[in-house]
C-alpha positions in Angstrom: 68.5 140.9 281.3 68.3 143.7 278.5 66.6 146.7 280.2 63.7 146.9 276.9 62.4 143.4 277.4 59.1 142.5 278.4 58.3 140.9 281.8 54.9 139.3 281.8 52.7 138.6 284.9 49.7 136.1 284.3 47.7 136.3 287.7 46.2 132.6 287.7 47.9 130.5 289.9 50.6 130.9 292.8 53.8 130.0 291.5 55.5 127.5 293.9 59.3 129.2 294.0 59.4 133.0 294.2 62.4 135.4 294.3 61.4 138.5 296.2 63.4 140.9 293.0 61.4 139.7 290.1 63.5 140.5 286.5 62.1 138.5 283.5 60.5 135.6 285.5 56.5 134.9 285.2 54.6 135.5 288.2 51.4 133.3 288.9 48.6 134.1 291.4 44.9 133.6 292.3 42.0 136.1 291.8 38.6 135.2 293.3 36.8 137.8 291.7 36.3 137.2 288.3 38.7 137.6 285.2 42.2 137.1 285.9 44.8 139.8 286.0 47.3 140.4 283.7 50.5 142.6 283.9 53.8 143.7 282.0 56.7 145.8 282.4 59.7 146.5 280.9 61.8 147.0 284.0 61.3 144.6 286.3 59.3 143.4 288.8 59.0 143.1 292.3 58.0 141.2 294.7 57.0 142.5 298.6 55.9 139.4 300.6 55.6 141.1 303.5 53.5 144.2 302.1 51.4 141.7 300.1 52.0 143.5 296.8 53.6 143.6 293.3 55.2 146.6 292.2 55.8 146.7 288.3 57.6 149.4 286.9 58.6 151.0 283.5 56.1 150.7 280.7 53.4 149.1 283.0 50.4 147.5 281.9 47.6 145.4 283.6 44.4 143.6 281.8 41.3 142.8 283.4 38.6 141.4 280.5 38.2 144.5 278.6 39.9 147.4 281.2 43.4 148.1 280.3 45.4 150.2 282.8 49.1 151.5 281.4 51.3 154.0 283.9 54.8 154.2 284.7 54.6 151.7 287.7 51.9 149.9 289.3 51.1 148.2 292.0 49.5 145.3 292.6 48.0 145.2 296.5 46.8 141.3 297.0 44.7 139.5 299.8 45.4 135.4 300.8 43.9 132.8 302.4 46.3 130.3 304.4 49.2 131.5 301.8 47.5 129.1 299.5 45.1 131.5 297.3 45.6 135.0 296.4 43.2 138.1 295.6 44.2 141.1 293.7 42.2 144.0 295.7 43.7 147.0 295.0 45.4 148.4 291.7 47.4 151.7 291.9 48.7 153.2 289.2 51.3 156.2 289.3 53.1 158.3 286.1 51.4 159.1 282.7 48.4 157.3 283.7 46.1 155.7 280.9 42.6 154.0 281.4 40.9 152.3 278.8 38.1 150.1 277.9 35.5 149.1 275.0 33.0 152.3 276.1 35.2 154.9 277.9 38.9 155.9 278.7 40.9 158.2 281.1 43.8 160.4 279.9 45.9 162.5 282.0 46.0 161.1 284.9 49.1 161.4 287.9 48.2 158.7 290.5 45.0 156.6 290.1 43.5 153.8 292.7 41.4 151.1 291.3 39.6 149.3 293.8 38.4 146.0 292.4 35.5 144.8 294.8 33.9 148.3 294.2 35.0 148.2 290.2 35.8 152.1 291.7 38.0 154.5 289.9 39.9 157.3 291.3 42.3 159.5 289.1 44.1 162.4 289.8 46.0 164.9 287.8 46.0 168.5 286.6 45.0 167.7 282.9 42.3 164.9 283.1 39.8 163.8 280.4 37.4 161.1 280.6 35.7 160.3 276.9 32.8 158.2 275.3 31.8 158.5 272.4 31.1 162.6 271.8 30.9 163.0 275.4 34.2 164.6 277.6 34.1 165.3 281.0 37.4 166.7 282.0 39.0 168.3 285.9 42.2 169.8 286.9 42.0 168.1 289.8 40.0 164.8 290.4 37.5 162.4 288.4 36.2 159.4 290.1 34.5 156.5 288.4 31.9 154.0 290.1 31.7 151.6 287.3 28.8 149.5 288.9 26.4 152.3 289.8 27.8 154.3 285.8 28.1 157.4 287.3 31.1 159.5 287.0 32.1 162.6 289.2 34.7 165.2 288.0 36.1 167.8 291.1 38.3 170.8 290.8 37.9 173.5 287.5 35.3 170.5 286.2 33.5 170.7 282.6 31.6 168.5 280.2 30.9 168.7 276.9 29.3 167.6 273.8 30.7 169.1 270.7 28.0 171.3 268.7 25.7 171.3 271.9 26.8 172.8 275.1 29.8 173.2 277.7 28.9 172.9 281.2 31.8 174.7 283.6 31.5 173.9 287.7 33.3 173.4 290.4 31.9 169.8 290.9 30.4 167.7 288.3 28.2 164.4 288.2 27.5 162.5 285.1 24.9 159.7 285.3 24.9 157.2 282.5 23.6 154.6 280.6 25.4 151.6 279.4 24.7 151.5 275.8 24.1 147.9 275.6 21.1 148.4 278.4 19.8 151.2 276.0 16.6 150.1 273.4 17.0 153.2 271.2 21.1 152.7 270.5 22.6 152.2 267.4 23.8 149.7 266.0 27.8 149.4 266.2 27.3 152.6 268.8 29.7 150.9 272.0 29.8 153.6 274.8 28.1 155.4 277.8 25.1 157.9 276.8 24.0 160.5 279.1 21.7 160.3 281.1 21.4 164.0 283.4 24.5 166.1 284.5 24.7 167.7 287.9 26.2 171.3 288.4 27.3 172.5 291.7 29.4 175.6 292.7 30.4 178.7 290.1 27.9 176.7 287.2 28.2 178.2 284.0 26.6 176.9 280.5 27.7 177.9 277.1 25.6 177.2 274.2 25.3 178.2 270.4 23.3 181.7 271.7 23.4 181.9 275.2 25.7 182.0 278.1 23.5 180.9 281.5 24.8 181.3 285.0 24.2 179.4 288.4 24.8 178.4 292.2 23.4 174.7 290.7 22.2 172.8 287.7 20.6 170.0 286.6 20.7 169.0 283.0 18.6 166.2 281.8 19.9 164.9 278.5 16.3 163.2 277.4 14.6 166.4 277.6 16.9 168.3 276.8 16.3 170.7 280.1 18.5 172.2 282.0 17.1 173.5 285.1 19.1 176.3 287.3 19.2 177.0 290.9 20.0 180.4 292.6 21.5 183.4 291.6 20.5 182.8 287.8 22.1 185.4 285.0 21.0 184.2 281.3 23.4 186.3 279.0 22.0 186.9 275.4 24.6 189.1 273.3 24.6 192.4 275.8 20.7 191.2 277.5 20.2 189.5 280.8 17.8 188.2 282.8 18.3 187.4 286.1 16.5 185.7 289.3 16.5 182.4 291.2 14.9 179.8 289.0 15.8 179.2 285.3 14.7 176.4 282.4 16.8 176.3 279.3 15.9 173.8 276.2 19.0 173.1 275.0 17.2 171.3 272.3 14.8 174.4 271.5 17.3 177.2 272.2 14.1 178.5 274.4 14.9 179.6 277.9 12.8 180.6 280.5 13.0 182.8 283.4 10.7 181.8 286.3 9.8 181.7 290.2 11.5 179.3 292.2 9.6 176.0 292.4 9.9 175.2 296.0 9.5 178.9 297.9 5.8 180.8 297.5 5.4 183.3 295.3 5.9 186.0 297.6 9.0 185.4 298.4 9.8 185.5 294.9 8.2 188.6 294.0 10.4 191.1 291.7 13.4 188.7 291.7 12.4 187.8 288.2 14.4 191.0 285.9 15.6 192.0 282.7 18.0 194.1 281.0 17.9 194.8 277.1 19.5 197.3 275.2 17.3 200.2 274.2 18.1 199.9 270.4 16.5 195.9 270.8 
């Protein structure tokens, strides 16, 4: 078998006769949860009875509907019922990892799980970038994906952007979306997630056109345009600040305001609100 051709695994039905080295044959299982699996490499394949996997390796690729999943090798973790029906649970996905489908894709990634049941994403890698459409969210570390409840959660040195608008810098980032097709006011041709508010937590730092805000939290709501920030709150203007506990910026307006914290009395928050500006503004 030449070493560059393509090995193709159709998961729809079990194949009666099985070799447990699989090099250039077709491999045919169950799955009970939907659209079938498909999966190709260039390097063989193999099969572990006894592990209840696949392992497919060089130039890997696996189809499900719209998801496509490409890596160096993957494994295929399967489930059966009497030996007579098989269930691909678990995807996992290791080298040059590549997640795509029709409103978002993953690049950069090390080692990624995919858990099927859950349609739950997990990637890791030191270089990771999850994009729709002028949204990025990327992480040095981590981003996990919970396709079901569209919310997407980026760990480690995390940011997310939208180019023109604002950069939002944390140790731990949560995007909540919207499916676009679920979304009245979309446009037409316009396939993708839209946000939907951005949660900030640990080291929070957002960059906009005029202004440079600081935080211990923040949540950005991306109807409104608000971003609220929680605790030790700097807004940097050129050389100007304004500091205390409690902060609203309209990253639509470019207006930001500096005010008590909303859940402690006004006592307590007496003074905290301050301001430096340079003497010749």
């Amino acid at each position: 078998m030449a070493k560059n051709k393509k090995i193709r695994i159709l998961l729809l039905i079990l194949f009666v006769s099985f070799s447990d080295n699989l090099t250039g044959q077709q491999l045919f299982t169950g799955t009970n949860n939907g659209s079938p699996i498909e999966i190709f490499a260039e390097d063989g394949i193999e099969w572990h009875k006894n592990k209840k996997k696949y392992i497919a390796r060089g130039n890997a690729k696996a189809n499900k509907a719209d998801l496509l999943v490409t890596s160096d090798v993957l494994e295929a973790i399967y489930e059966d019922d009497n030996d007579t029906e098989s269930e691909i649970t678990i995807l996992k996905a290791s080298g040059n990892v590549f997640i795509k489908n029709q409103k978002a894709q993953i690049l950069g990634g090390n080692i990624a799980t995919y858990n099927l049941k859950k349609e739950y994403f997990i990637v890791n890698g030191r270089k990771l970038e999850l994009i729709s459409n002028e949204d990025r969210l990327t992480s040095n570390s981590t981003i996990e994906f919970w396709k079901n409840e569209n919310i997407a959660i980026a760990t480690g040195k995390a940011k997310a952007y939208k180019n023109n608008k604002y950069s939002i810098f944390a140790d731990k980032l949560v995007w909540h979306l919207i499916d676009e097709k679920e979304n009245d006011n979309k446009s037409k041709g316009n396939q993708g997630y839209q946000i939907k508010k951005i949660l900030a937590y640990k080291n929070v730092i957002i960059e906009t056109n005029n202004e440079i805000a600081y935080s211990n939290k923040a949540l950005y709501n991306e109807v409104s345009g608000i971003c609220k920030l929680f605790g030790k709150v700097k807004l940097k203007k050129g050389d100007n600040f304004l500091t205390g506990e409690y902060a609203e910026m309209n990253l639509n307006t470019g207006i930001s305001k500096l005010l008590p914290h909303p859940s402690k009395k006004t006592s307590e928050t007496e003074n905290r609100v301050k301001a430096l500006i340079k003497k010749n503004e």
